[in-house]
N, C-alpha and C positions, 0 to 999 in steps of 0.2 A: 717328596717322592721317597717312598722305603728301597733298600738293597731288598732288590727278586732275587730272590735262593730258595731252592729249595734242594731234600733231602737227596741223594740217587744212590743207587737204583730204591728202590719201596721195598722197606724189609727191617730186622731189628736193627737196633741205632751203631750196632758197633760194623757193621757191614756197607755204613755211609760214609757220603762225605757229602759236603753244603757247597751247591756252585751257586756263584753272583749268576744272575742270566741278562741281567742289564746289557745291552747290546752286543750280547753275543750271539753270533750266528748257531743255529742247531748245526750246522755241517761240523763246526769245531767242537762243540758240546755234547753231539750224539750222533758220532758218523756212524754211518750205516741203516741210521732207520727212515722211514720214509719224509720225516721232515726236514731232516738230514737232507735229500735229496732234492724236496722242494728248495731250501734254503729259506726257510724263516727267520729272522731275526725276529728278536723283541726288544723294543722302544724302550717300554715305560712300562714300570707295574706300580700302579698310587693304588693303593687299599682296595675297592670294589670294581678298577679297570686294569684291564691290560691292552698296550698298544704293539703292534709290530708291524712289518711288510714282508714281502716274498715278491718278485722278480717274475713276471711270466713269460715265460720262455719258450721257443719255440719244441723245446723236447720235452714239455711239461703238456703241449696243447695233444689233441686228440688227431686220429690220422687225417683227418678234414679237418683238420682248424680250428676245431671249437674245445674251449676249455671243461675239459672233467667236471663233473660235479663232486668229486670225490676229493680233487684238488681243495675246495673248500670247506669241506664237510671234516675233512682233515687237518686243517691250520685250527679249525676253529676248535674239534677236539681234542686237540694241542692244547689250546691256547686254555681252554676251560679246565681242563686238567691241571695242568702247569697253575694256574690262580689257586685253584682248589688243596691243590698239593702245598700250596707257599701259608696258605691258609691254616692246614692243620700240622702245619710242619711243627713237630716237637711236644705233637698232644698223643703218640704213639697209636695214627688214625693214619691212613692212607686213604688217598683218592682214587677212585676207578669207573672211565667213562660209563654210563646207563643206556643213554638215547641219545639221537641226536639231529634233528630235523631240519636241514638244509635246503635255502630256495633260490636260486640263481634267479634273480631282477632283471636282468640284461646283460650282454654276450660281453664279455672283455678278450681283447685279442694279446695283446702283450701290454710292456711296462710294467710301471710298481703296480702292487694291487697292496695299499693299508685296509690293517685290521683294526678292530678293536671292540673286545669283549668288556662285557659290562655285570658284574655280579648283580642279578634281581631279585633270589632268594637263599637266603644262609640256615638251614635247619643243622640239628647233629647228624642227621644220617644223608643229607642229601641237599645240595648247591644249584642253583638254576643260573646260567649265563643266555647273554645275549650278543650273537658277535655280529658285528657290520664290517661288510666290505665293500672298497668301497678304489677306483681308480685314479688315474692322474685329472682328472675333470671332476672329482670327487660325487661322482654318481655314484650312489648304490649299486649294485653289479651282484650280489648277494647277502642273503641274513639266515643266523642260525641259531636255531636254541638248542640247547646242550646242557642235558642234567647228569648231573654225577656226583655217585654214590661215596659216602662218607664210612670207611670202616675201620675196626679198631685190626692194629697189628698183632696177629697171634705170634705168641713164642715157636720156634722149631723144635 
């Protein structure tokens, strides 16, 4: 298992700084943004995977109960970004999500919900992931694919 770091914020190298992300929660790592909110943590980043969970909670669910589709569609282009980013971190290329096509398998209502994105294609301009989610009974519950753009960092 490699140290996950990557660059932050995306921009020329003197305006960075390199976090570990290894089991760090986004609420500590990036409060304020919306993954921040969910509470993603990331597991494991080994080369072409990345693993994490988020907590599904009841002020995550929808006004009837049922989980956002957005909820997912969101971890996951987290999650492919964040690979992508660790990726070309230090080739002065930044990652930036493209698409992202999200399909909820069946309803989860609370507990963990684990991730886990799988790189399927690494070109120079563009990364293709595969993310499973998946509950405490380890059912599929949703799947997403997620391409993102590989660009080079222009000077300001």
């Amino acid at each position: 298992m490699s140290a996950f770091s990557v660059l932050w914020p995306p921009g020329p190298a003197d305006n960075v700084v390199a976090m570990d992300l290894n089991g760090l929660s986004l609420r500590e790592a990036f409060p304020g943004t919306f993954e921040a909110l969910i509470g993603t943590v990331y597991d494991r980043h080994d080369g072409g995977e990345i693993a994490g969970y988020f907590e599904l909670t009841d002020d995550l669910l929808t006004a009837d109960g049922g989980t956002p589709l957005g909820l997912y569609a969101t971890v996951a282009e987290g999650a492919a970004s964040m690979g992508t980013a660790h990726g070309v971190s230090g080739q002065e290329m930044f990652a930036a999500g493209m698409s992202n096509e999200t399909t909820v398998t069946q309803e989860a209502l609370a507990g963990r919900i684990d991730f886990r994105a799988t790189l399927k294609h690494e070109a120079a301009d563009l990364w293709l992931w595969s993310v499973e989610f998946s509950d405490v009974t380890t059912d599929v519950v949703a799947l997403s694919a997620v391409h993102v753009a590989v660009r080079p960092i222009r000077p300001r």
